[in-house]
C-alpha positions as CSV (number, residue, x, y, z in Angstrom):
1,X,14.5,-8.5,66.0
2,X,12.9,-11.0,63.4
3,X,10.6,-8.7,62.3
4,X,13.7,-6.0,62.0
5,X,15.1,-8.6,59.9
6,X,12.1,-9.3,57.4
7,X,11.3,-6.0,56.9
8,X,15.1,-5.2,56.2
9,X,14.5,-8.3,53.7
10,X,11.7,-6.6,51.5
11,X,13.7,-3.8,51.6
12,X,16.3,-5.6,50.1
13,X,14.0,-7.2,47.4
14,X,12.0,-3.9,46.6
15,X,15.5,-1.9,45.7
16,X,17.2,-5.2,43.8
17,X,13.7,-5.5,41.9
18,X,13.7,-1.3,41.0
19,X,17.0,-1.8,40.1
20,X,16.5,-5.1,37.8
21,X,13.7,-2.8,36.2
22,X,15.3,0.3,35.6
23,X,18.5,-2.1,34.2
24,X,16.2,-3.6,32.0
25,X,14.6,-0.5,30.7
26,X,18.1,1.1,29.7
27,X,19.1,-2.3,28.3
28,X,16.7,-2.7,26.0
29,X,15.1,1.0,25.5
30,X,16.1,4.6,24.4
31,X,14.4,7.5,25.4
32,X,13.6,10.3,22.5
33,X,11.9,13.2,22.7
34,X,9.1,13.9,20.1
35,X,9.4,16.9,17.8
36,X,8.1,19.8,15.6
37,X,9.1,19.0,11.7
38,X,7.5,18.8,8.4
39,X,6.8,15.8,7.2
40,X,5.9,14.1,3.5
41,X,2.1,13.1,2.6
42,X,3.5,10.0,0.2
43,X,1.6,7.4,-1.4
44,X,3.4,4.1,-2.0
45,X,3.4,1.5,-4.8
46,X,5.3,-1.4,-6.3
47,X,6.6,-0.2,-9.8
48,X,7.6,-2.1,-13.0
49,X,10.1,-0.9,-15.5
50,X,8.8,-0.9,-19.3
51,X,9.9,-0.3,-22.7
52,X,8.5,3.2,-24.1
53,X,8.8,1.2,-27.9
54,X,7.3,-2.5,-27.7
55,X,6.7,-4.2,-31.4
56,X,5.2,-7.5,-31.2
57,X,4.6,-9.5,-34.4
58,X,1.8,-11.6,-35.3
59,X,0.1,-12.4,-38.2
60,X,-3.6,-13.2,-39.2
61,X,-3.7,-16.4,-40.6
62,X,-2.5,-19.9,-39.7
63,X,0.8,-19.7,-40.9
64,X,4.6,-21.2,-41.0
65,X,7.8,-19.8,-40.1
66,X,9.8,-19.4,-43.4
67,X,13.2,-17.6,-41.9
68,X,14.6,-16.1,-38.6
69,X,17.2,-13.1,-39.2
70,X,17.8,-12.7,-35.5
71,X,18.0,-14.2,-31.7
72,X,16.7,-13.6,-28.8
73,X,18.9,-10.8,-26.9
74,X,20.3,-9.4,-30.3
75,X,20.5,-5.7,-30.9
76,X,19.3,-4.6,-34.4
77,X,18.9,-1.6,-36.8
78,X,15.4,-0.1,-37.8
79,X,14.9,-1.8,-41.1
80,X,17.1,-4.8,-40.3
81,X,15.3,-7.7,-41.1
82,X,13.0,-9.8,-38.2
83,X,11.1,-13.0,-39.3
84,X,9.1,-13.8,-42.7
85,X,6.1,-16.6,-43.1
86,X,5.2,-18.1,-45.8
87,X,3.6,-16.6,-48.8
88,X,6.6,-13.7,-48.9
89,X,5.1,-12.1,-45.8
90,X,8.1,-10.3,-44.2
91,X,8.8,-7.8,-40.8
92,X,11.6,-5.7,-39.9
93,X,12.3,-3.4,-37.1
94,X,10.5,-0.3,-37.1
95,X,13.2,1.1,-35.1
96,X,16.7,0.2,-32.8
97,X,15.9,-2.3,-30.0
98,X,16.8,-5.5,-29.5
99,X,14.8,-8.9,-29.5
100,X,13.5,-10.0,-26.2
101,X,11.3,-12.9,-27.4
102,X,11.5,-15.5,-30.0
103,X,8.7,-17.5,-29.7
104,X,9.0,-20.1,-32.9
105,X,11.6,-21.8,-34.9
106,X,11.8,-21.8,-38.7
107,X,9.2,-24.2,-40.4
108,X,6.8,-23.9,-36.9
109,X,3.1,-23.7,-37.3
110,X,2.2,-20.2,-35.7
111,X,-1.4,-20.1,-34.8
112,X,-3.2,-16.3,-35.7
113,X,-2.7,-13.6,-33.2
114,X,-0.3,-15.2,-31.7
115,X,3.1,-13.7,-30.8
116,X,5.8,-14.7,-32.4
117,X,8.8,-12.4,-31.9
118,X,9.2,-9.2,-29.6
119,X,11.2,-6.1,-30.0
120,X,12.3,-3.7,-27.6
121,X,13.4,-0.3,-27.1
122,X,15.8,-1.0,-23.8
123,X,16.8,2.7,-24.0
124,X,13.5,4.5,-23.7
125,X,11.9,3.3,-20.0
126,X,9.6,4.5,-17.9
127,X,8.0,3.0,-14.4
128,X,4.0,1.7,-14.4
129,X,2.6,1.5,-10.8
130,X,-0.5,0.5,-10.0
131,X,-2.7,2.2,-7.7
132,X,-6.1,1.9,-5.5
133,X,-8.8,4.4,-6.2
134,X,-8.1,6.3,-2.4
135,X,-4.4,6.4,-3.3
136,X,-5.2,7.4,-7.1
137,X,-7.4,10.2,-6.1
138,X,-4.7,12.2,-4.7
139,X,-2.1,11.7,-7.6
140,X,-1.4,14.3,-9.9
141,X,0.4,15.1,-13.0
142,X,4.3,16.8,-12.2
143,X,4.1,15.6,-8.6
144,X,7.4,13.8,-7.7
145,X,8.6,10.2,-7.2
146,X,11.2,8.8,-5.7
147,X,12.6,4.9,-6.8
148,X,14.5,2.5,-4.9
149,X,15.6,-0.8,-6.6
150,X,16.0,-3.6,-4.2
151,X,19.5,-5.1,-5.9
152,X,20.7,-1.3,-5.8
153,X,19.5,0.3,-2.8
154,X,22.3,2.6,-2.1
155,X,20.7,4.4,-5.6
156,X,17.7,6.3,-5.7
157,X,16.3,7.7,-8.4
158,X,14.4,10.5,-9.0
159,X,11.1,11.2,-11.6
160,X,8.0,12.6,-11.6
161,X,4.4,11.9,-12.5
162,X,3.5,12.2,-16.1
163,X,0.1,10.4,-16.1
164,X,-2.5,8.5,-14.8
165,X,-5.3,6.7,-16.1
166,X,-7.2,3.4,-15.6
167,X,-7.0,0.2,-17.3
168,X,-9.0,-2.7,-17.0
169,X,-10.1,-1.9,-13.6
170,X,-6.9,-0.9,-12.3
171,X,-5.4,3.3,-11.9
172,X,-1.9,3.3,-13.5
173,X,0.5,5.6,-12.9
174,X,3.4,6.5,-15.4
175,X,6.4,8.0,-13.8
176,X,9.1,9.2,-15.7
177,X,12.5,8.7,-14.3
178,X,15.8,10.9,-14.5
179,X,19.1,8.4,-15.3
180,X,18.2,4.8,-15.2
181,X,21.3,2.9,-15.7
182,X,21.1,0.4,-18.7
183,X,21.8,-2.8,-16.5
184,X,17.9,-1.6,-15.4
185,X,15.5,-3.4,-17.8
186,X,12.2,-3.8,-18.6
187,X,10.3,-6.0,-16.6
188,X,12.1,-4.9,-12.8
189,X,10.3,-3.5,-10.3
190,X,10.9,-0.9,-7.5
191,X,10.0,0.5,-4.7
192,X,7.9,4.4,-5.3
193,X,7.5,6.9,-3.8
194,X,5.1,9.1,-4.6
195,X,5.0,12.9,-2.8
196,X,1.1,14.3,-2.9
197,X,1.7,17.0,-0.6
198,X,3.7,18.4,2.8
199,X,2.2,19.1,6.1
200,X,4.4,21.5,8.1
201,X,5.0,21.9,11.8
202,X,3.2,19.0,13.2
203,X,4.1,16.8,16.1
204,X,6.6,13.9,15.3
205,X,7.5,11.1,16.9
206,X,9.9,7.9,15.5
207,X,7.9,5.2,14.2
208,X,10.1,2.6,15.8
209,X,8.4,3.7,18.9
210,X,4.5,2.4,18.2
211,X,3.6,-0.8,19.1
212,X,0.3,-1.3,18.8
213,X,-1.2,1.8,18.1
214,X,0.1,2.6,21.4
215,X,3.7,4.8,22.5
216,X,5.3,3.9,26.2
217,X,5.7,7.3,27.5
218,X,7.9,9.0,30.3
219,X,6.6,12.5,32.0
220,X,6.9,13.6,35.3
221,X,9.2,10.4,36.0
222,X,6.3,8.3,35.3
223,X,5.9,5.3,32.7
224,X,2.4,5.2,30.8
225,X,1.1,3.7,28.1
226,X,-0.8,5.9,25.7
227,X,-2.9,5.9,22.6
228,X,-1.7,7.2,19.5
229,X,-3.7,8.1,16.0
230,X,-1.0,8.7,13.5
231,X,-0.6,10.2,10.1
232,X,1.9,10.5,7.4
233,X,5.1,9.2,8.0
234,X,9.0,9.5,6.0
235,X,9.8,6.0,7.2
236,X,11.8,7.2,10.1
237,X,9.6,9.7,12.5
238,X,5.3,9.8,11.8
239,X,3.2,12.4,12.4
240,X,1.0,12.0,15.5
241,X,-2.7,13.3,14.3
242,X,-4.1,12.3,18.1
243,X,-2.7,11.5,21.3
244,X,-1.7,12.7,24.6
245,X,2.1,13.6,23.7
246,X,4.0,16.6,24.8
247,X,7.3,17.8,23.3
248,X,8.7,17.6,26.8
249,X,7.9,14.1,27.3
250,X,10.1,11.3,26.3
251,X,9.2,8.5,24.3
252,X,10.8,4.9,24.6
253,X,12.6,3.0,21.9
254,X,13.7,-0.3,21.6
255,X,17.2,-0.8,20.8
């Protein structure tokens, strides 16, 4: 009878520890099954708004500031009046923009080659982003870009690639970009997307579900933990280059 009684006992404590598992698996996992899809080759960058007309003035000589016509943040006129020096040297706008930098008051020393006073075209933007030579490689001229601001992320713009060429040991990328809203200004950065290609009909699975370069996998009722080599990806599902996945399996997800 004891021994009746004990093995009735692991019985007991096998099923309540099955159950605790499988309660614990549909607590905190989903199960998905991979798919066939297209998905986006895309390389990413950090982008930084700037001004398509930038006029900076300096001057060659040690000299003073004889009179400021305008502020920092005030819109002027091409031909308006800027800044003179001493000696009747005088600048003025070479077009509409407005003053982003006043760097000396009147009767200031300003040292040669120095800045003094900056003019912008807010109006006329484009996006810089700076690449690596891998990621470079594979951009070309027309391709498209999408942009995401992080203050505006319900917006996302669209552009394309109009150039890219290196500077001072970097590979900059010019996008052009369709309807930025004036409250964007020089000097903001965003989030780009950059499309270099589409691979269609290849094995997807969610990227939420790789941990470790490795995907919890359910076939034939059975849990296993698999190796996965993965590709491109759209943010949301990633393309699975190597692996032992199945469209009929399922793949867990943490919730």
């Amino acid at each position: 009878m004891k021994k009746v009684y004990i093995a009735l006992v692991i019985i007991v404590l096998i099923a309540v520890a099955i159950g605790a598992r499988v309660f614990y698996f549909k607590k905190n996992f989903e199960l998905i099954s991979p798919k066939k899809g297209d998905v986006v080759e895309a390389i990413y960058g950090l982008g930084r708004v700037e001004s398509e007309q930038e006029f900076n003035v300096k001057i060659g000589v040690l000299s003073i500031v004889e009179k400021l016509y305008v502020k920092e943040g005030q819109s002027v006129k091409k031909g308006d009046r800027l800044i003179s020096f001493e000696g009747r040297v005088l600048f003025k706008a070479p077009f509409d923009g407005t003053v982003t930098l006043v760097a000396n008051k009147e009767r200031e020393i300003v040292l040669p080659q120095f800045t003094v006073l900056t003019l912008k075209n807010l109006n006329q933007k484009y996006v810089e982003v700076s690449l690596e030579q891998d990621a470079a490689l594979r951009v070309l001229p027309k391709q498209r870009a999408r942009l995401v601001f992080e203050s505006q992320s319900q917006l996302k713009y669209e552009g394309y690639v109009k150039t890219i060429y290196p500077r001072e040991g970097e590979f900059i990328t010019r996008i052009e970009v369709e309807g930025l809203e004036k409250s964007i200004l020089p000097g903001m950065t965003a989030d780009v997307v950059i499309e270099v290609g589409k691979k269609k009909d290849v094995l997807l699975i969610p990227v939420k579900a790789i941990s470790d370069g490795k995907v919890l996998r359910m076939r034939n009722k059975k849990r296993e933990k698999v190796d996965v080599t993965t590709g491109n990806s759209d943010g949301m599902w990633v393309e699975v280059v190597s692996g032992d996945i199945n469209l009929d399996d399922l793949i867990f997800i943490k919730r």
